[in-house]
N, C-alpha and C positions, 0 to 999 in steps of 0.2 A: 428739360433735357429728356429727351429719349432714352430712355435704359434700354430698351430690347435693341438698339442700335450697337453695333461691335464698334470698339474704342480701337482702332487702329490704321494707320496712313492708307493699309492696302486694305482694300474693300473686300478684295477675294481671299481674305484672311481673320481671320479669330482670335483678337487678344484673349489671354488669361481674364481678363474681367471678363467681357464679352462672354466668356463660355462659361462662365461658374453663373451669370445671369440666368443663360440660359438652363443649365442643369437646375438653378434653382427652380424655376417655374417647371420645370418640367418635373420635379420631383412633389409640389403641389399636388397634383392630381393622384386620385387614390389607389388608382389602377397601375400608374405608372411605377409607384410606389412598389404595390405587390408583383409587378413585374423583375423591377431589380431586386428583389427578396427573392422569389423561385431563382431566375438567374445567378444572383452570386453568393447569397447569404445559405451556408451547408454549416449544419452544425459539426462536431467532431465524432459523434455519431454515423452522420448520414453520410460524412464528407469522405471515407472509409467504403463506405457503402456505393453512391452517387460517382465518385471521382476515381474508385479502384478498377476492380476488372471490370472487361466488359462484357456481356454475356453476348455477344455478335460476335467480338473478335474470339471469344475462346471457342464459340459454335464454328466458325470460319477455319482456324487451327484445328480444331478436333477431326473436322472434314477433310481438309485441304493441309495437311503437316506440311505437304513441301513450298503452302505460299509462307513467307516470311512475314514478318509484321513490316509494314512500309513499303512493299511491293505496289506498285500501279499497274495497275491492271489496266488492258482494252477492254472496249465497252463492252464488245462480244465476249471476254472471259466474266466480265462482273456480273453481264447478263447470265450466262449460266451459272454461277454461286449462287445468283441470288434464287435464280428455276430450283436448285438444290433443296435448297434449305426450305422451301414449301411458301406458302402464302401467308404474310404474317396479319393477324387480327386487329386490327387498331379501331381505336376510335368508338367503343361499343362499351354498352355499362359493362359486360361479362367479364371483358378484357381489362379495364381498369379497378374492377373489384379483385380479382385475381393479382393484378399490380400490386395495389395495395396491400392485402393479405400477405405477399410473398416478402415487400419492403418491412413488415410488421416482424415477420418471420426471423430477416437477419438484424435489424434491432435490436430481437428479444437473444441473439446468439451472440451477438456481441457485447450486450450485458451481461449472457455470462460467461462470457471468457474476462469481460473490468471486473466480475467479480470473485472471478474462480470456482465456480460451481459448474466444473466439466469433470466429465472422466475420461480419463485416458484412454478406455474402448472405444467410445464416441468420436472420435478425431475426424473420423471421416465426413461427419455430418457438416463440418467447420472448414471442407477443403477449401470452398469458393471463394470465403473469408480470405481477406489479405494478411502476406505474414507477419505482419504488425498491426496493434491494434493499439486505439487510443486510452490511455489509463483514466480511470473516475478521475473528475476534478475535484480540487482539496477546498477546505474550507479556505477562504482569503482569496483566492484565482481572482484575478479583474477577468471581465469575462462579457460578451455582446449579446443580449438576450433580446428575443422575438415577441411583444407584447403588445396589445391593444394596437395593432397593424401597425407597428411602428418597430424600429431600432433601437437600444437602447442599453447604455455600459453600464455596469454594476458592479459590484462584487460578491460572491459565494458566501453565505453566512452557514448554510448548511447541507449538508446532501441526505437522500430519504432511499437507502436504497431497493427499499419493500415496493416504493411507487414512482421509481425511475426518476424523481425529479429534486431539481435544486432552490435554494430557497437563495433568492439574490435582493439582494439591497441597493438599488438604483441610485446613480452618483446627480440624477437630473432631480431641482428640487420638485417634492409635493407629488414625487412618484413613489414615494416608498419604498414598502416593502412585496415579493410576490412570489409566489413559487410556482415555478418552470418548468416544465417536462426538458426532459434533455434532449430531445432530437432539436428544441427550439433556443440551445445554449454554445455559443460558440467564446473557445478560450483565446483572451488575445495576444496570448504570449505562449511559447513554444509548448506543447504537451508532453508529458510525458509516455513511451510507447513500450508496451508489454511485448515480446518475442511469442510467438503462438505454440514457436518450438518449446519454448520452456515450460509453457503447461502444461503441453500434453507429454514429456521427458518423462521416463523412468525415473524413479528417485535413485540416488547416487547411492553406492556403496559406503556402507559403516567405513570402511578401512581407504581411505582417500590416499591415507599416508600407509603404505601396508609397515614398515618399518617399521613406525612408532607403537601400532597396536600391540600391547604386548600379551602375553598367555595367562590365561586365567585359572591354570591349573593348578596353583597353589600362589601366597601371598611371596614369597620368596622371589617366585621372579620377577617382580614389580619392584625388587628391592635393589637385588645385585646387576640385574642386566640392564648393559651400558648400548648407549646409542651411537653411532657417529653424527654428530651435528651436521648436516649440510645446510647451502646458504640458496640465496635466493627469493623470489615472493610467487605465490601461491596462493590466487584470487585478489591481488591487493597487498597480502598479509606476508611477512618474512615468515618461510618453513620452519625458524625456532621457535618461533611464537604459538603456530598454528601446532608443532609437536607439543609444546607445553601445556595446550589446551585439551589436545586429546588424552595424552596420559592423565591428567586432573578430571575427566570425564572416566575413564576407566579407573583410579584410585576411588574415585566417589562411588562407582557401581559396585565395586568391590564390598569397600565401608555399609552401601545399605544392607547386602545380603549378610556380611559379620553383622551388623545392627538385628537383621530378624533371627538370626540364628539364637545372639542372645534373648531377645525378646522371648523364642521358643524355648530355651532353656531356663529363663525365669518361670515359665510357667509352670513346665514340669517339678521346676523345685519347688515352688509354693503349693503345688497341689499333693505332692510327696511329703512335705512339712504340716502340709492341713490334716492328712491321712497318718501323720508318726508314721510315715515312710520310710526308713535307712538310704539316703545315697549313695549307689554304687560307684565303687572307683571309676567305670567308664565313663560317666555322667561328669564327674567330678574331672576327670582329666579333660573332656571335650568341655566345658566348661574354662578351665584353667587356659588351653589352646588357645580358645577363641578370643579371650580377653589378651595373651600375648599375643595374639595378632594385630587387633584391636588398637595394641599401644605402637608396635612397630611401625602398622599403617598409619598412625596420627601423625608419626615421625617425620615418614615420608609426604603426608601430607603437606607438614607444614612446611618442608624444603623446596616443593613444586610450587607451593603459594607465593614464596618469597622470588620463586625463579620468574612466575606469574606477574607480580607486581614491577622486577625489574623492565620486564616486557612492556609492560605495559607503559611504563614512564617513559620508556624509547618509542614506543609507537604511537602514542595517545597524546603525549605532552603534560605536565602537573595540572595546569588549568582545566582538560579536561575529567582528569583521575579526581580533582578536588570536585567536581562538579557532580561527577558519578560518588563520590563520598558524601557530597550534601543531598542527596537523592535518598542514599542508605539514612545516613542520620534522618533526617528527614519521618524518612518512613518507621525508624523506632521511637520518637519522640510520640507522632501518630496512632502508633499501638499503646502506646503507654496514656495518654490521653485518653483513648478510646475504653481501655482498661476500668480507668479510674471510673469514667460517667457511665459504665455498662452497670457497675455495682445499685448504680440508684435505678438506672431504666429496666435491667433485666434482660436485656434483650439476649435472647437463646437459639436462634437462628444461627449459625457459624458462617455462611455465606454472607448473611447481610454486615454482618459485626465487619467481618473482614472490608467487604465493598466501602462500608464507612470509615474503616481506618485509611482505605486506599484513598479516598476525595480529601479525607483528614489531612494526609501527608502532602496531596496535591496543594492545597491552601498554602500550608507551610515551605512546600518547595517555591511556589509563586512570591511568598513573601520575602523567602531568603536571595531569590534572584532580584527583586528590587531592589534590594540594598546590598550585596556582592558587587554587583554591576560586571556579573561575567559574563560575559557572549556565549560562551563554548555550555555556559549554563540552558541555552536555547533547546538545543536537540536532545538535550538531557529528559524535558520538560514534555518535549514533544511525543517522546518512547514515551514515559509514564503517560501520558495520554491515549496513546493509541494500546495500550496493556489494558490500561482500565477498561477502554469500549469494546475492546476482544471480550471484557466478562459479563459487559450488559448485556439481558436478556433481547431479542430483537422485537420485543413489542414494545420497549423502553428505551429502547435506540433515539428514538425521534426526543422524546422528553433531554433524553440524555444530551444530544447537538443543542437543544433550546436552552437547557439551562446550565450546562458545563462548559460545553465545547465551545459558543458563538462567545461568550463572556470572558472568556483564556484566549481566544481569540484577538480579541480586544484590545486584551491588557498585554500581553503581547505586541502587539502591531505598537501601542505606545512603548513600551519597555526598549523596543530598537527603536524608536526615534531617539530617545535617553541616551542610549547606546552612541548612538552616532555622533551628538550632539557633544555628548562629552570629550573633554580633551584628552584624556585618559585612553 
């Protein structure tokens, strides 16, 4: 039988077999191949880059405001736009090294806008850039990577973001593992998209709520003045919720400064007591102040915690509150561990002691979700994660994805099959 023959009554037609034949052999050949790669294959990079503005149509508009975008033109008006705009250079190494360089340019601008390293003076340099941008891909993304002139789906085990590229694990057997520059990694499911507005935004104003801020001119008024509660949501969040959080933020800024006040005032009396110094009543009285502050604010403390907690149970759900509680426990079990085996090792660094408590408590959180079998335990798991690598140093970063991240990864991605599977 003839296979390059189309399988269909009409001759002057192309069954569905007939033409996936055809595509097949024509996808054979190696040129044909890297033909459909430049043509359709844009990574989320490039594809931002390649498929957003056009630099003709904005030269066209910038000249021309009153043509409209989709206007046809006669030939004699195209003729003159095009006389306008000068003779354009093609086809010459000058002209394609220039290309290049220029595509390299907004690459390197859109990486740092996935990573946030702009300043807000600079905005103008980023006009041309579209107002959307595609966000870094996470670790786990099923994703279509560009390798050894071929196609091929994977998934993200790591990102490198010192050297632009991804480290992906190939689902095709006896291909491995490889890592990818990202202009050569396309995600196959929706990305997530940063607002351009939002980075280059002034930061918001302390007082969002101006009502709830209250005066800091003595503890007194954090104590008797009364709010009107109004209702609604405010980013997501009910207004009582989000008041409850700002006064608990100002209660606490309060408490630190009563905290160093005493602190200073410890000193002075122990240094007055080293010396047989006599304590003067003023001393003694701002002393006595500070600590009836000190207990009042506790007071009020602890009524805004428990208003805290109610909220919390209304807007979170137990399942998640209990989740964020094995998180805390969690993390004191891991100090006190850490505690115990510092005694033999020594370890005298305060930074490191800590970062090991931190991976300590992670172990611990991983094992109490395998056996909980809570879901809402997931994002829990995932903050602690991304806490922890906000304190790895960035020459450690990469060790760090190799031997924390890809492995939580992992055991993770099994944890919800478990999840799913169970009847519960």
């Amino acid at each position: 039988m003839d296979t390059s023959s189309p399988i269909t009554d009409d001759p002057g037609v192309l069954s569905g077999v007939g033409l996936s034949l055809r595509i097949k052999n024509f996808l054979k050949v190696e040129k044909a191949r890297r033909w459909c790669r430049y043509e359709w294959f844009y990574s989320n990079i490039d594809k931002l880059i390649f498929l957003g503005k056009n630099d003709f149509v904005t030269c066209v508009q910038s000249a021309y405001p009153d043509i409209e975008p989709g206007t046809k033109l006669t030939r004699l008006q195209w003729s003159m736009v095009r006389r306008s705009l000068g003779k354009p250079r093609r086809c010459s190494p000058k002209f394609f090294e220039e290309e290049r360089m220029m595509l390299e340019g907004q690459r390197d601008r859109v990486r740092e806008l996935q990573q946030g390293k702009v300043n807000p003076e600079e905005a103008e340099l980023y006009k041309d850039l579209a107002d959307e941008i595609p966000a870094m891909l996470i670790i786990g993304t099923s994703v279509t990577a560009h390798i050894k002139d071929g196609l091929f789906v994977g998934e993200v085990e790591a990102v490198d973001p010192t050297t632009n590229t991804y480290r992906i694990r190939f689902d095709r057997p006896g291909l491995g593992t490889h890592t990818v520059p990202d202009f050569n990694v396309l995600s196959n499911g929706e990305v997530d998209m940063i607002s351009k507005d939002t980075l280059f935004a002034s930061p918001e104003p302390a007082d969002i709520l101006p009502d709830v801020i209250l005066p800091q001119a003595n503890l007194s008024s954090y104590i008797t003045t009364e709010h009107g509660i109004s209702t609604g949501f405010l980013g997501g969040y009910p207004v009582p919720f989000l008041r409850c959080i700002v006064k608990m933020n100002k209660l606490l800024k309060v408490k630190r400064e009563l905290l160093n006040k005493v602190k200073n005032l410890n000193s002075t009396v122990e240094r007055k007591t080293s010396f047989k110094e006599p304590l003067d009543s003023g001393t003694q009285l701002m002393y006595a102040t500070v600590v009836l502050d000190l207990d009042k604010l506790n007071k009020v403390l602890q009524t805004n915690v428990k208003d805290l907690q109610q909220h919390c149970k209304t807007h979170l759900g137990s399942e998640t509150l209990a989740a964020i509680q094995v998180k805390s426990d969690c993390m004191e079990a891991a100090e006190q561990l850490v505690k115990e085996a510092n005694q033999l090792i020594k370890l005298k660094h305060e930074k490191s002691t800590k970062f090991v408590a931190e991976l300590t408590a992670l172990l611990i959180q991983v094992e109490r979700l395998s056996t909980s079998k809570n879901s809402n335990s997931m994002p829990v798991l995932n903050e602690s994660i991304r806490n922890l690598r906000s304190i790895v140093h960035p020459s450690n970063l990469h060790s760090f994805q190799e031997n924390v991240e890809v492995p939580l990864a992992h055991i993770q991605a099994r944890l919800k099959q478990e999840f799913l599977a169970s009847p519960d």
